[in-house]
Backbone as XML, in Angstrom:
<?xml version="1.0"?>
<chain id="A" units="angstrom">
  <residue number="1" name="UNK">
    <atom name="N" x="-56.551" y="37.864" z="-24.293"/>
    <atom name="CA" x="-57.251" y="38.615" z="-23.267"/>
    <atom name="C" x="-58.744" y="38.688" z="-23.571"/>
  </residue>
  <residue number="2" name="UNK">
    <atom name="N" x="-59.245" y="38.877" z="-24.858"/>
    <atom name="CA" x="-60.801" y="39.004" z="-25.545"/>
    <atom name="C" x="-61.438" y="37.743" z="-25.286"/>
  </residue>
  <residue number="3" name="UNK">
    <atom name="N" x="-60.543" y="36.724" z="-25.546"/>
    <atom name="CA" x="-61.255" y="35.542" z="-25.503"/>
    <atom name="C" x="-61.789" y="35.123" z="-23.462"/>
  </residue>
  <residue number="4" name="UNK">
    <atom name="N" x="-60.877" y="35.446" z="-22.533"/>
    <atom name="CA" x="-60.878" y="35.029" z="-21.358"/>
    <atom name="C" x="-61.772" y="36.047" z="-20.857"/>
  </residue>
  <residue number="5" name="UNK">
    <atom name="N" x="-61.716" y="37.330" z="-21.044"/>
    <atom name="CA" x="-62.928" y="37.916" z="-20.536"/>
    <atom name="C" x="-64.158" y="37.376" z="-20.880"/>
  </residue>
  <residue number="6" name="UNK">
    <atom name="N" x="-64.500" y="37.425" z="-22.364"/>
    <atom name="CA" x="-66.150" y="36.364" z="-22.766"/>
    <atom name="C" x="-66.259" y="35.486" z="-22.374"/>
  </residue>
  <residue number="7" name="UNK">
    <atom name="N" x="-65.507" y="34.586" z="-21.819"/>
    <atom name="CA" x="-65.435" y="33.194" z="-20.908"/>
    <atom name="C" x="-66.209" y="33.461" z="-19.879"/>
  </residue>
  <residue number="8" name="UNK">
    <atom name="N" x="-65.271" y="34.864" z="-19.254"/>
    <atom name="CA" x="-66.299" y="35.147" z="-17.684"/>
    <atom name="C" x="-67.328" y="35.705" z="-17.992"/>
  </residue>
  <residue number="9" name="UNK">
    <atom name="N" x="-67.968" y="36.128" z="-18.745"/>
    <atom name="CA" x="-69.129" y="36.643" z="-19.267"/>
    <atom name="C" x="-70.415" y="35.767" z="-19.923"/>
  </residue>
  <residue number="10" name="UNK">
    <atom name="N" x="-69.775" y="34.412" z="-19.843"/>
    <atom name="CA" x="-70.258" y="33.394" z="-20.438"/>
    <atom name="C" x="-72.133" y="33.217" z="-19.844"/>
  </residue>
  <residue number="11" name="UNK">
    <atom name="N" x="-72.154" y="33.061" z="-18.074"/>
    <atom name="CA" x="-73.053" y="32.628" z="-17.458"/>
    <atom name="C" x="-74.122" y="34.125" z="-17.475"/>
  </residue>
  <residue number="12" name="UNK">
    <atom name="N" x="-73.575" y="34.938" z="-17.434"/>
    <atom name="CA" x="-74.140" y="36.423" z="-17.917"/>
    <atom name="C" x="-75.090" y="36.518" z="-19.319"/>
  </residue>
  <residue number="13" name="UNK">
    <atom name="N" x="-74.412" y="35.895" z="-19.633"/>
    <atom name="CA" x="-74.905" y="35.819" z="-21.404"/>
    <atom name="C" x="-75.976" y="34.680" z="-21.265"/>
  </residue>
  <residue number="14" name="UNK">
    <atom name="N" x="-75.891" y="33.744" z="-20.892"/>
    <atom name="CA" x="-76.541" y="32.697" z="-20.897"/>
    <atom name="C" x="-78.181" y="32.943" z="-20.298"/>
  </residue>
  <residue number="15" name="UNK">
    <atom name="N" x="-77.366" y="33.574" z="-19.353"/>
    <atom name="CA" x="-79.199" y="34.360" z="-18.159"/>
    <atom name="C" x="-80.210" y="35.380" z="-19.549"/>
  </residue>
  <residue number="16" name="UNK">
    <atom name="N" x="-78.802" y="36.521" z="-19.774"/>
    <atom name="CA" x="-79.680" y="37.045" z="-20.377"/>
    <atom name="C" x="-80.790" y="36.635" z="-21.869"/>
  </residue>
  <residue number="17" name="UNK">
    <atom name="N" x="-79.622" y="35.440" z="-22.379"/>
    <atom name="CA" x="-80.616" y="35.219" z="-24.030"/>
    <atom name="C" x="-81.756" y="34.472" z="-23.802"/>
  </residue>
  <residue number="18" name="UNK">
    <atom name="N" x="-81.466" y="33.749" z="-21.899"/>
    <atom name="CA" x="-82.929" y="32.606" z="-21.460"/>
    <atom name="C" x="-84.262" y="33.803" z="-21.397"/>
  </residue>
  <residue number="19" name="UNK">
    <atom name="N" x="-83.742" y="34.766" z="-20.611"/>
    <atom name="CA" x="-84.900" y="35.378" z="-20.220"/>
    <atom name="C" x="-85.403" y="36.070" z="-21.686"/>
  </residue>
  <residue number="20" name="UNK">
    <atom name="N" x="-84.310" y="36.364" z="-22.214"/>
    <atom name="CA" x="-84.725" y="37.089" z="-23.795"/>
    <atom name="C" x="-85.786" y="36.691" z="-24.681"/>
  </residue>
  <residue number="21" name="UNK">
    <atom name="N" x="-85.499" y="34.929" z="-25.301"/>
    <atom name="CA" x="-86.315" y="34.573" z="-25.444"/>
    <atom name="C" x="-87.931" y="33.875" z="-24.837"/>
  </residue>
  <residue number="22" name="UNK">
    <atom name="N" x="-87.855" y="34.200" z="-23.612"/>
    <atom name="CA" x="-89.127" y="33.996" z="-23.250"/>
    <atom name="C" x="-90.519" y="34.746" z="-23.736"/>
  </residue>
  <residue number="23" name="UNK">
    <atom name="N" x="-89.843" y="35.852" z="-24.157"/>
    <atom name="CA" x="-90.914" y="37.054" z="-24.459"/>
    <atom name="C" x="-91.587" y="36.877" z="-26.040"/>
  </residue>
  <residue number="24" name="UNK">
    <atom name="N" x="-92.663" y="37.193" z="-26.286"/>
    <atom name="CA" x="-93.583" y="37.218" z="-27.226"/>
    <atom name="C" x="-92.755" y="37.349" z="-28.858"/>
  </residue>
  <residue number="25" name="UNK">
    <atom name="N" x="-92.245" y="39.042" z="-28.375"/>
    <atom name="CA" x="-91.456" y="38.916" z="-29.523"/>
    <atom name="C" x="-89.834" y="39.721" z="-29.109"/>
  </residue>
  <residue number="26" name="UNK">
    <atom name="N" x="-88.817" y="40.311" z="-30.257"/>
    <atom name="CA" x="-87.695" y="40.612" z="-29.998"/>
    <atom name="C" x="-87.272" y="41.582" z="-31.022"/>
  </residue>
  <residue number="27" name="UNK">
    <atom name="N" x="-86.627" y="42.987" z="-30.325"/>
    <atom name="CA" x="-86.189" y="43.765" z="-31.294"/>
    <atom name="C" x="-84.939" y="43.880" z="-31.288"/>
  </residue>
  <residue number="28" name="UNK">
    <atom name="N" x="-84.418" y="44.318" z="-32.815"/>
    <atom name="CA" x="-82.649" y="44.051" z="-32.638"/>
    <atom name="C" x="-82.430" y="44.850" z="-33.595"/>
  </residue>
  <residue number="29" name="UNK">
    <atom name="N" x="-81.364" y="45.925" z="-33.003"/>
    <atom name="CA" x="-80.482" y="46.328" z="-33.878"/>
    <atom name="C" x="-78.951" y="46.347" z="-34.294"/>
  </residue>
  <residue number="30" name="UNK">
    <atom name="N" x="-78.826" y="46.302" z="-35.617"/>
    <atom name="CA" x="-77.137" y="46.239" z="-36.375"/>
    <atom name="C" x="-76.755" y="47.382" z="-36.237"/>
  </residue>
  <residue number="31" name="UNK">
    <atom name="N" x="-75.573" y="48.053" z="-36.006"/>
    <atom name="CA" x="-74.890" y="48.813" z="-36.030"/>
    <atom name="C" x="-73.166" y="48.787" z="-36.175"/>
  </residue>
  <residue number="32" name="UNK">
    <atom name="N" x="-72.547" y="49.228" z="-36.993"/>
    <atom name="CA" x="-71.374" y="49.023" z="-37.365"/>
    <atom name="C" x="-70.543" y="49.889" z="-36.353"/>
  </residue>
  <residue number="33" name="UNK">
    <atom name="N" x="-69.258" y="49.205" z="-36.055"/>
    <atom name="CA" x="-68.113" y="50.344" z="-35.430"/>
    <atom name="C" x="-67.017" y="50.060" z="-35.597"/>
  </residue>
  <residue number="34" name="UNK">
    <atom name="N" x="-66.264" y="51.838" z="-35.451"/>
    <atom name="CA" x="-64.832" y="51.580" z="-35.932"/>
    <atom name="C" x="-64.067" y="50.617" z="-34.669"/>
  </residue>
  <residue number="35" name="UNK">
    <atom name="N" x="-63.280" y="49.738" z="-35.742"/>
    <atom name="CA" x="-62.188" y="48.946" z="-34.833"/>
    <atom name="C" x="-60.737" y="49.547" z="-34.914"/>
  </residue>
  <residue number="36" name="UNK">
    <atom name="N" x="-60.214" y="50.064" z="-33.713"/>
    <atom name="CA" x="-58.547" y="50.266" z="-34.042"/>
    <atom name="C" x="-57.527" y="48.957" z="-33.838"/>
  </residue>
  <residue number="37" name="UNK">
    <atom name="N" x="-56.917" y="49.142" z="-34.413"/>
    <atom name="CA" x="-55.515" y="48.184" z="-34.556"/>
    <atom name="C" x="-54.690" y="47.808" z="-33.576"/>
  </residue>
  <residue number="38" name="UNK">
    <atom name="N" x="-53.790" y="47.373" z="-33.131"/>
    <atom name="CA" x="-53.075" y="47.887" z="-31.994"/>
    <atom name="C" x="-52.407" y="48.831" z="-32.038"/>
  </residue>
  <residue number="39" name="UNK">
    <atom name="N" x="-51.603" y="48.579" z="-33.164"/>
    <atom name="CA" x="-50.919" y="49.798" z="-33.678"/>
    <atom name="C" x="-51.914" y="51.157" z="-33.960"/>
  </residue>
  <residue number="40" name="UNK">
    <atom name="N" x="-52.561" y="51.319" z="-33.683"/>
    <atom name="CA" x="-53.295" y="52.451" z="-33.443"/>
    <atom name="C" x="-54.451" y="52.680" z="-35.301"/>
  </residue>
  <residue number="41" name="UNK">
    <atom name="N" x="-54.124" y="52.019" z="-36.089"/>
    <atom name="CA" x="-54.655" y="52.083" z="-37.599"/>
    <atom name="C" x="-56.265" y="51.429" z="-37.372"/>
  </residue>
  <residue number="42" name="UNK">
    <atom name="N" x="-56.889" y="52.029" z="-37.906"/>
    <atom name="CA" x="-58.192" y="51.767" z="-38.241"/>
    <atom name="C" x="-58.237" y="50.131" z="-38.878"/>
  </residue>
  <residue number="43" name="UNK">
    <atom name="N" x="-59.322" y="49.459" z="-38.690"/>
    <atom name="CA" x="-59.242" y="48.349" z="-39.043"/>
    <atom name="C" x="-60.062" y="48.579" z="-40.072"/>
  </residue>
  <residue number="44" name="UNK">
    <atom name="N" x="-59.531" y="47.180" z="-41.283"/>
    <atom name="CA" x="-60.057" y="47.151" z="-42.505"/>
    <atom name="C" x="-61.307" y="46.554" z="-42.851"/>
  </residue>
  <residue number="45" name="UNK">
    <atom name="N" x="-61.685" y="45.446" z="-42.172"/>
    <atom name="CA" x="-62.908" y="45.132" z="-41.866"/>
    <atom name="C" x="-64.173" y="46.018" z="-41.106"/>
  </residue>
  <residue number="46" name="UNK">
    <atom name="N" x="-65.200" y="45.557" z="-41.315"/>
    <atom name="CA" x="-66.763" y="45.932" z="-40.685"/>
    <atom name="C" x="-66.295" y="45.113" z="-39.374"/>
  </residue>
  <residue number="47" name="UNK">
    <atom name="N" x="-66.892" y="45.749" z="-37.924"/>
    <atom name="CA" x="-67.165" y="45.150" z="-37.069"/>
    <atom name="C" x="-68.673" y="45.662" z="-36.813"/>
  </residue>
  <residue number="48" name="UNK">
    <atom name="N" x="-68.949" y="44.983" z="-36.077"/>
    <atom name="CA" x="-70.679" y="44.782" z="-35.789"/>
    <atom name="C" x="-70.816" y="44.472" z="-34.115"/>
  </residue>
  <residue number="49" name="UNK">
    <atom name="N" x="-71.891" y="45.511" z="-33.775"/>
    <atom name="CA" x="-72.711" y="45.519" z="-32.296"/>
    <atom name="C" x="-74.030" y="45.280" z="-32.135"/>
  </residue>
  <residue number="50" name="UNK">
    <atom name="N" x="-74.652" y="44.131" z="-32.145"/>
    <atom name="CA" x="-76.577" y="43.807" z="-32.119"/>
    <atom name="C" x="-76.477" y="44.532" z="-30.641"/>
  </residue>
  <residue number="51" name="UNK">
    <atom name="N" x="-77.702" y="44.539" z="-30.558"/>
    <atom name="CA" x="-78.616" y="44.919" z="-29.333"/>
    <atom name="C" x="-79.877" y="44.454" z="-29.324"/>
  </residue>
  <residue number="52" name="UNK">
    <atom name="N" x="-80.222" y="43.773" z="-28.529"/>
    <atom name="CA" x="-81.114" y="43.007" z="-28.518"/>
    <atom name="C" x="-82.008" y="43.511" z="-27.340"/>
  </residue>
  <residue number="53" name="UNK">
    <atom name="N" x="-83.667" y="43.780" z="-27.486"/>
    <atom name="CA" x="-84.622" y="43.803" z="-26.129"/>
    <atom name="C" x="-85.607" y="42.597" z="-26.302"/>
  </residue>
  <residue number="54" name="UNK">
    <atom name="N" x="-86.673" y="43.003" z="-25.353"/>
    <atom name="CA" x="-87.976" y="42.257" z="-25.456"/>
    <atom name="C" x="-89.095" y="43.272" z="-25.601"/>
  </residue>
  <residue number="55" name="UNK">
    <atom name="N" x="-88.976" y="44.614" z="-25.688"/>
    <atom name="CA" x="-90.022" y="45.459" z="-25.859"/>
    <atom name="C" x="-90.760" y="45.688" z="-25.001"/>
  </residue>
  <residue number="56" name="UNK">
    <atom name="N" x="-90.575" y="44.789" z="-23.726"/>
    <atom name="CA" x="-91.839" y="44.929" z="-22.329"/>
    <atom name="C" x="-91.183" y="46.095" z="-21.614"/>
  </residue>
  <residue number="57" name="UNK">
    <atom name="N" x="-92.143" y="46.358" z="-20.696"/>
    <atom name="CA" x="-92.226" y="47.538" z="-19.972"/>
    <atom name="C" x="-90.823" y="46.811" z="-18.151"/>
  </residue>
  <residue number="58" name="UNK">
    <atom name="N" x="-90.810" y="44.982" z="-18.417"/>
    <atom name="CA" x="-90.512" y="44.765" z="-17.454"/>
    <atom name="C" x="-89.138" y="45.186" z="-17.094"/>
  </residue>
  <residue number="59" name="UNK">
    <atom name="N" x="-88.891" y="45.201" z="-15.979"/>
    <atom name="CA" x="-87.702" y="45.457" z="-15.578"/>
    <atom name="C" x="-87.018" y="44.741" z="-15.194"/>
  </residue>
  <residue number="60" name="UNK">
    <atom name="N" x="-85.599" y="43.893" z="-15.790"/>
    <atom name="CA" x="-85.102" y="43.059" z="-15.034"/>
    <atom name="C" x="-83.896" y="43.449" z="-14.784"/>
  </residue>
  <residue number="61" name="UNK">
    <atom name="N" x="-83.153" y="43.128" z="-13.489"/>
    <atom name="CA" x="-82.256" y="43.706" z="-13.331"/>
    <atom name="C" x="-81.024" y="42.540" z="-12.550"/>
  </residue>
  <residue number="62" name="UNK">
    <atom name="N" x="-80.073" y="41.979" z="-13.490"/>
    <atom name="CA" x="-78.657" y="41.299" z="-13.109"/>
    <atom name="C" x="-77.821" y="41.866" z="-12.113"/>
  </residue>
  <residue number="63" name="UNK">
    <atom name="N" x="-77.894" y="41.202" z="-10.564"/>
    <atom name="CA" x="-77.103" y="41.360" z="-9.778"/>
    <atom name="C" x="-76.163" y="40.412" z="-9.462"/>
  </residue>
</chain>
């Protein structure tokens, strides 16, 4: 199911890292989060969430 949703998310992703890198420069942050199991148990590994901007004031907006 994880994998076929990012599939459709694919051309989404693609727009956003073009326009991303166009800009001067890029800020990003790491942040760790808990993963549950299916079985409901905390996962044993680190998972990880970047966030990525361009720092401009512009506004772009994906419709």
């Amino acid at each position: 199911m994880t994998v076929r949703v990012a599939n459709e998310f694919e051309l989404v992703y693609k727009i956003m890292k073009k326009e991303l890198i166009k800009r001067n420069y890029i800020q990003a942050d790491e942040t760790t989060l808990k993963v549950l199991e299916k079985n409901g148990d905390e996962s044993r590994t680190k998972h990880y969430m970047w966030l990525y901007k361009n720092g401009t004031n512009i506004n772009m907006e994906l419709i």
